[in-house]
RODRENLO-949160 format. One record per residue: x negated, y, z of N, C-alpha, C in turn; residue number from 1; chain. Coordinates in pm, 1 decimal, decimal comma, padded with zeros to 6 digits. Each point is the difference from the previous one (the first is absolute). Layout:
<marse <X Y Z> <X Y Z> <X Y Z> NUM 'A'>;
...
# end
This chain:
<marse <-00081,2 -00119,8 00000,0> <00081,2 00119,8 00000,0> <-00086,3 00127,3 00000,0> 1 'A'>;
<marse <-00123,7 -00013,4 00066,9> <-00057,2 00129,6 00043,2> <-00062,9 00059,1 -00147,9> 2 'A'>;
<marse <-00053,7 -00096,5 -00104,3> <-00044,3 00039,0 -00125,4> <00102,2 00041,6 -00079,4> 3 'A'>;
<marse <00068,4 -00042,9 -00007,2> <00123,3 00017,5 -00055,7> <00083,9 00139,3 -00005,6> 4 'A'>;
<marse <00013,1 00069,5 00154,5> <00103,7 00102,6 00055,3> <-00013,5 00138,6 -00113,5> 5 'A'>;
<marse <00076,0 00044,5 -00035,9> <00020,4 00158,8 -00077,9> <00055,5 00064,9 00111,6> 6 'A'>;
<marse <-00062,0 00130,2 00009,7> <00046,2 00085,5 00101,9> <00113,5 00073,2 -00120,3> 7 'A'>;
<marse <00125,6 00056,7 00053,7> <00099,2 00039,4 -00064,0> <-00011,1 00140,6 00022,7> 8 'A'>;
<marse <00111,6 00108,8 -00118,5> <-00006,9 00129,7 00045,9> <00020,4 00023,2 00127,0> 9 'A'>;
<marse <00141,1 -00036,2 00005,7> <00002,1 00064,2 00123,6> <-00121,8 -00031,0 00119,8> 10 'A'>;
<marse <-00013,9 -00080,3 00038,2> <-00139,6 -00053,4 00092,2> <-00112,8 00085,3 -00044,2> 11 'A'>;
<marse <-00024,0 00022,3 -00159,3> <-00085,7 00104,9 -00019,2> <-00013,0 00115,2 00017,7> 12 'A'>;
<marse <00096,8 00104,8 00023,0> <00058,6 00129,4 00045,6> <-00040,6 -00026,5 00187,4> 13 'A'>;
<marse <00081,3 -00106,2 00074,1> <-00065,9 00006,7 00143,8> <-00119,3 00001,4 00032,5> 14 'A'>;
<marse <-00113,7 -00092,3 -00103,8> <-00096,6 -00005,6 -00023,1> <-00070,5 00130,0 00010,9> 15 'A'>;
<marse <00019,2 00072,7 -00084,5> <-00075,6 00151,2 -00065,3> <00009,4 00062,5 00165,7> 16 'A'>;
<marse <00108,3 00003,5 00040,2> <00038,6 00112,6 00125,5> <-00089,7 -00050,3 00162,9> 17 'A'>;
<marse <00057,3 -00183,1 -00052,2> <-00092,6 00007,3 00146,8> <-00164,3 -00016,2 -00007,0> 18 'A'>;
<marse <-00037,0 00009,7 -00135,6> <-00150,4 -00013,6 -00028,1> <-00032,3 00163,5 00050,5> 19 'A'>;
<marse <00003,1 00093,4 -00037,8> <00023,3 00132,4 00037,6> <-00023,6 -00020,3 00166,5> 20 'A'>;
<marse <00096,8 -00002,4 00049,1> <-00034,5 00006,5 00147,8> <-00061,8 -00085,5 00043,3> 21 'A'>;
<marse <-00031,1 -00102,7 -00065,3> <-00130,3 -00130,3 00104,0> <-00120,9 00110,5 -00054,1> 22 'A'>;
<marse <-00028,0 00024,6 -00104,3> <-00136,6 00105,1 -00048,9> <00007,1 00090,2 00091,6> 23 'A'>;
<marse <00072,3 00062,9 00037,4> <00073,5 00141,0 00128,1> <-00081,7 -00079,1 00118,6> 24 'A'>;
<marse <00042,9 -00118,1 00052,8> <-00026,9 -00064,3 00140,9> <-00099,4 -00033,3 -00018,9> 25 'A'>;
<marse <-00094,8 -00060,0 -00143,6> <-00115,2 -00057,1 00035,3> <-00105,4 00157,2 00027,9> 26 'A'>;
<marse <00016,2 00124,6 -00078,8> <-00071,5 00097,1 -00014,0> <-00009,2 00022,4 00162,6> 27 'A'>;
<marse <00108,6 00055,4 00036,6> <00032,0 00045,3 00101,5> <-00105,3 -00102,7 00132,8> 28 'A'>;
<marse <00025,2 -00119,3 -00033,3> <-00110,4 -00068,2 00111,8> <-00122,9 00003,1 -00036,2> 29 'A'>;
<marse <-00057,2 00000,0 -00107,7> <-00130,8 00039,3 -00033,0> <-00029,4 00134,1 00092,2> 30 'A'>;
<marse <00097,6 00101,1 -00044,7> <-00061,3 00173,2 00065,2> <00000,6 -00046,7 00128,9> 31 'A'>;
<marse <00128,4 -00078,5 00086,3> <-00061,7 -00041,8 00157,6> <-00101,5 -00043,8 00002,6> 32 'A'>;
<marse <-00061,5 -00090,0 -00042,4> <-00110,9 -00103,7 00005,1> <-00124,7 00071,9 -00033,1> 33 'A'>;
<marse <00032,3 00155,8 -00059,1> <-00147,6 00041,2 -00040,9> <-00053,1 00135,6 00078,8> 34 'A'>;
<marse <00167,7 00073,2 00031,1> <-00021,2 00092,5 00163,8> <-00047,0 -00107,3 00099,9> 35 'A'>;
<marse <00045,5 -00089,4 00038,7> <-00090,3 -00088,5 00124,2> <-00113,2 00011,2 -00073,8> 36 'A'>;
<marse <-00082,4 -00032,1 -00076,0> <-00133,2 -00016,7 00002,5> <-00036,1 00176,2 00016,5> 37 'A'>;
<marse <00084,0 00092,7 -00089,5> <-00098,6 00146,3 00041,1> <00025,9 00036,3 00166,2> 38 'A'>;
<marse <00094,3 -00042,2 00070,6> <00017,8 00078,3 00131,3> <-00068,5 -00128,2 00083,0> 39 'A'>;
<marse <-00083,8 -00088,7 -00036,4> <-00097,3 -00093,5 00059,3> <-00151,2 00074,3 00026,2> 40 'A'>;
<marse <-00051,0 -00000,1 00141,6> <-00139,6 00069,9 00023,8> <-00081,8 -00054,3 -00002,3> 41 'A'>;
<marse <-00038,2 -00073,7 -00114,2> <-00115,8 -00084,4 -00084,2> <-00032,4 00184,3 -00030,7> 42 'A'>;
<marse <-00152,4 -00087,7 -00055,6> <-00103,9 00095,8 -00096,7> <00086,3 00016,9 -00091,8> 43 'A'>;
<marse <00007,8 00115,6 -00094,7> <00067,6 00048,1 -00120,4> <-00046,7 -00061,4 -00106,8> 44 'A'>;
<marse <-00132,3 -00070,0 -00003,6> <-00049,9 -00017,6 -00119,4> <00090,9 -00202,9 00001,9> 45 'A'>;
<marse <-00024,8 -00061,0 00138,7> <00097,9 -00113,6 00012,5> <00147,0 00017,4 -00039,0> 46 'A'>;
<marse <00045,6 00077,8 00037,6> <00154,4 00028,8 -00055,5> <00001,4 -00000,4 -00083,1> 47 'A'>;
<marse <-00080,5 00099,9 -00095,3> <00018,9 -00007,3 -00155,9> <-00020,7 -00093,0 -00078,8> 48 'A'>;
<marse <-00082,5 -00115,4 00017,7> <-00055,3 -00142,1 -00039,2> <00139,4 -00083,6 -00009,1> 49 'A'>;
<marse <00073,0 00062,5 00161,7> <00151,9 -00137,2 00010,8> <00090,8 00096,5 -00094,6> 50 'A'>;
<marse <00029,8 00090,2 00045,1> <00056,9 00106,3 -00117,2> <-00030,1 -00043,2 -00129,0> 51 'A'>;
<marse <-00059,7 -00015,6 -00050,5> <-00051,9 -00049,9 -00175,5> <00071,2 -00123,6 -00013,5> 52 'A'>;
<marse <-00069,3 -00111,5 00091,5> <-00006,3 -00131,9 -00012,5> <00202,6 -00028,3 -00002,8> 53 'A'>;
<marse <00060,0 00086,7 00162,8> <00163,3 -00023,8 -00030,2> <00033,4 00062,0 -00163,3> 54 'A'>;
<marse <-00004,2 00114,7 00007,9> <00065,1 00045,5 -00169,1> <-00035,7 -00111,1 -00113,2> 55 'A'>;
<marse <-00119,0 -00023,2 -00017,0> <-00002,3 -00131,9 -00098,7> <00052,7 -00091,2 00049,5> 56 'A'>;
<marse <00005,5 -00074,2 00130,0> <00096,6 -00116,3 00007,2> <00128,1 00045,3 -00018,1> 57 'A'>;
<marse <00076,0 00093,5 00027,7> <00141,0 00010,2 00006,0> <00016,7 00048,1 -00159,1> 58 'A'>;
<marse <-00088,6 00061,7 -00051,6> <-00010,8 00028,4 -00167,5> <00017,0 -00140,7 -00095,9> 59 'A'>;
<marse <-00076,3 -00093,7 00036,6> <-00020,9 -00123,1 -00062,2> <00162,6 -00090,6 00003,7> 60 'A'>;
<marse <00047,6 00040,4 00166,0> <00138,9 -00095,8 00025,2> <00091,6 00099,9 -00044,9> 61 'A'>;
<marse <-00013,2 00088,6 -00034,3> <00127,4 00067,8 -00095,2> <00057,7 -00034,0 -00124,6> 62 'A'>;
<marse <-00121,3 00002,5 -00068,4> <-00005,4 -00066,5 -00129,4> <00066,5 -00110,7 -00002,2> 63 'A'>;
<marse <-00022,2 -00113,6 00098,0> <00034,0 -00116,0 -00016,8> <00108,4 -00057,9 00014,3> 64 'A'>;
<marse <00062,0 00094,9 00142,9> <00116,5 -00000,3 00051,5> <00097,5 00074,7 -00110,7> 65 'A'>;
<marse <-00078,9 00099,9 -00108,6> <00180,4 00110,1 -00017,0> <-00032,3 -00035,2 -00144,1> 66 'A'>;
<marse <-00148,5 00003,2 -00043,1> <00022,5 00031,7 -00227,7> <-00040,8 -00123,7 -00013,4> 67 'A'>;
<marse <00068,9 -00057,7 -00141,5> <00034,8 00106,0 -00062,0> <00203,9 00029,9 00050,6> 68 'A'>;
<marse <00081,9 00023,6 -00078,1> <00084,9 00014,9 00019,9> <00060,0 -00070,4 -00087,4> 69 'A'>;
<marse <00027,5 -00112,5 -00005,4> <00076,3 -00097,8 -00065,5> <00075,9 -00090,2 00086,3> 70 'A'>;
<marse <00113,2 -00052,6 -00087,3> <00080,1 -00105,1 00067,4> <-00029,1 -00097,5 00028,9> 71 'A'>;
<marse <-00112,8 -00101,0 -00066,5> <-00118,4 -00091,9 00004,1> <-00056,1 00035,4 00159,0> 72 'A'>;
<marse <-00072,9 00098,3 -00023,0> <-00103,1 00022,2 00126,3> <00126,0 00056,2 00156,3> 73 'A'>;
<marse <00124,8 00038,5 -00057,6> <00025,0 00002,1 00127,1> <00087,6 -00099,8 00035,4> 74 'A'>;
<marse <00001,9 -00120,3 -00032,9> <00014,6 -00159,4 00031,8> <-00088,1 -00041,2 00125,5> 75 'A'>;
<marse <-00159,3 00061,1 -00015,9> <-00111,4 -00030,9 00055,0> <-00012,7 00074,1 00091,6> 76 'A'>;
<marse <00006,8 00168,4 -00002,3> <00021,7 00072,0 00061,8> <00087,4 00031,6 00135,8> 77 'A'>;
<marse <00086,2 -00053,3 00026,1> <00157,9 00034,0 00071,9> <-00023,1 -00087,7 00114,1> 78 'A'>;
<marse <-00054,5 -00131,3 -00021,7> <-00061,6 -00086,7 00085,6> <-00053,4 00067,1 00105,6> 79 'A'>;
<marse <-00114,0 00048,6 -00078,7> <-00211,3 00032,5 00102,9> <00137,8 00115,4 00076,4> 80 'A'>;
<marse <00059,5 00074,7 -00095,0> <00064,2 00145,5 00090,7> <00070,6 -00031,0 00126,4> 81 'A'>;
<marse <00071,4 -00099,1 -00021,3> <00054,1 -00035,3 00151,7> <-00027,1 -00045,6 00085,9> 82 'A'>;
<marse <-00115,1 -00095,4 -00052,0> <-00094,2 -00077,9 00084,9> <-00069,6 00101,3 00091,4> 83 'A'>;
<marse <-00018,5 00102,8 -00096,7> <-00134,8 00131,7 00074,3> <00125,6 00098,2 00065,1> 84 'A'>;
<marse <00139,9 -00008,5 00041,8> <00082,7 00069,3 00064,6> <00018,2 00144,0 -00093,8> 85 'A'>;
<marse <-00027,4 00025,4 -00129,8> <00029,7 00090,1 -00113,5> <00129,7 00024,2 -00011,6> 86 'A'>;
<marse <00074,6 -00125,2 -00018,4> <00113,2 -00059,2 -00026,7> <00075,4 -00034,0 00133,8> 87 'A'>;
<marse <00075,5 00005,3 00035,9> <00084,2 -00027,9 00102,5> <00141,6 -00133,5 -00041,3> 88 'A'>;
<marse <00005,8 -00083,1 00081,9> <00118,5 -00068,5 -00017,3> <00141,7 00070,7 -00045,7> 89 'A'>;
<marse <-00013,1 00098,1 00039,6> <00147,4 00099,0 -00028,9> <00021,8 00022,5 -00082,2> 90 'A'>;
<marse <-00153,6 00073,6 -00086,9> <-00019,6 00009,0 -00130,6> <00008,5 -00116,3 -00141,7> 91 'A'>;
<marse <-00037,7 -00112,7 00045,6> <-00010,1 -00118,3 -00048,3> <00139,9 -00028,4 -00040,7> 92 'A'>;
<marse <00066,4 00002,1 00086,2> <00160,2 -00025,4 -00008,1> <00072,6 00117,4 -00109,3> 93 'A'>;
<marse <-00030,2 00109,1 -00037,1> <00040,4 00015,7 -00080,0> <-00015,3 -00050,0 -00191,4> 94 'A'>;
<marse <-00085,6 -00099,8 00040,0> <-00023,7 -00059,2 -00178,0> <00118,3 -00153,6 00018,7> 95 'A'>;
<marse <00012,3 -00025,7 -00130,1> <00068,9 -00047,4 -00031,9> <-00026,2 -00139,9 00117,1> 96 'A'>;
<marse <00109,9 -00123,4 -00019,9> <-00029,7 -00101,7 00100,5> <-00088,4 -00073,9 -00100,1> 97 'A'>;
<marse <-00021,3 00014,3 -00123,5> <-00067,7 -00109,6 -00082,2> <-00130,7 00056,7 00048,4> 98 'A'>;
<marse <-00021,0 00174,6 -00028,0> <-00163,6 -00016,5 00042,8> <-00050,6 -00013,3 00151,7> 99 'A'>;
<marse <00135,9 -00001,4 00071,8> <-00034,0 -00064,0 00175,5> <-00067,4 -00101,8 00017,9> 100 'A'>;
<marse <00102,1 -00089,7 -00118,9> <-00075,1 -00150,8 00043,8> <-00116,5 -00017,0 -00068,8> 101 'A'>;
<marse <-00063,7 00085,4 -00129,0> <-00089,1 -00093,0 -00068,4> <-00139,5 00082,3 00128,8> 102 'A'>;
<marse <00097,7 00107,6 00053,6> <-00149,6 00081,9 00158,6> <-00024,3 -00083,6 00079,7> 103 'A'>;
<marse <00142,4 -00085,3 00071,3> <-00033,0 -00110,4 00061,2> <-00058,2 -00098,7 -00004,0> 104 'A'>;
<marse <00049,7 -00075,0 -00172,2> <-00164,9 -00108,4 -00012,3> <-00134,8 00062,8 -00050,9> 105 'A'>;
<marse <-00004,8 00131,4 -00009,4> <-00156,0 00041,8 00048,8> <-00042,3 00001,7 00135,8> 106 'A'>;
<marse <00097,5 00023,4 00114,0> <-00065,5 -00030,4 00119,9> <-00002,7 -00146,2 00019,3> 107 'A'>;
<marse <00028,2 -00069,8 00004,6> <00033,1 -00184,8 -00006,7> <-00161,7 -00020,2 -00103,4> 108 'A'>;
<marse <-00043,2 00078,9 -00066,9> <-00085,3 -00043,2 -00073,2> <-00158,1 -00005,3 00099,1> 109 'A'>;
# end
């Protein structure tokens, strides 16, 4: 089933909106995650090293997590998002019940 599944319009339209705000929530925890390192009283030149090192890691899992923007990739996508709390159960529930279940045998997987 899981090779198989077509994400549908409508599912594609919920898609677009809640991709938008998981990008919103993931940004948004990056800027937490990168004020803790500047209001941390390490050496400045150490901060800036973790400072670098977070922006490329959270740079690298953006990519992976959000583009490209296809119906394909957000099959793959919608998963890691809820898994990583992007996505919320509440949210989930608004796609269709066909793409509920093919989310469910990705967690079963």
């Amino acid at each position: 089933m899981i090779n198989e599944f077509k994400i549908t319009e409508a599912d594609w339209k919920v898609w677009k909106a809640l991709r938008l705000r998981a990008i919103d929530k993931y940004c948004e925890e990056t800027f937490s995650q990168l004020q803790a390192l500047i209001d941390n009283k390490d050496r400045v030149h150490d901060r800036h090293r973790r400072l670098y090192q977070l922006v490329t890691e959270r740079d690298d899992l953006i990519e992976q997590l959000f583009d490209p923007l296809t119906r394909n990739r957000a099959l793959f996508q919608l998963p890691n998002l809820y898994r990583l709390g992007l996505i919320s159960a509440e949210e989930i529930s608004l796609f269709s019940d066909e793409l509920q279940e093919y989310l469910n045998d990705w967690k079963e997987l």
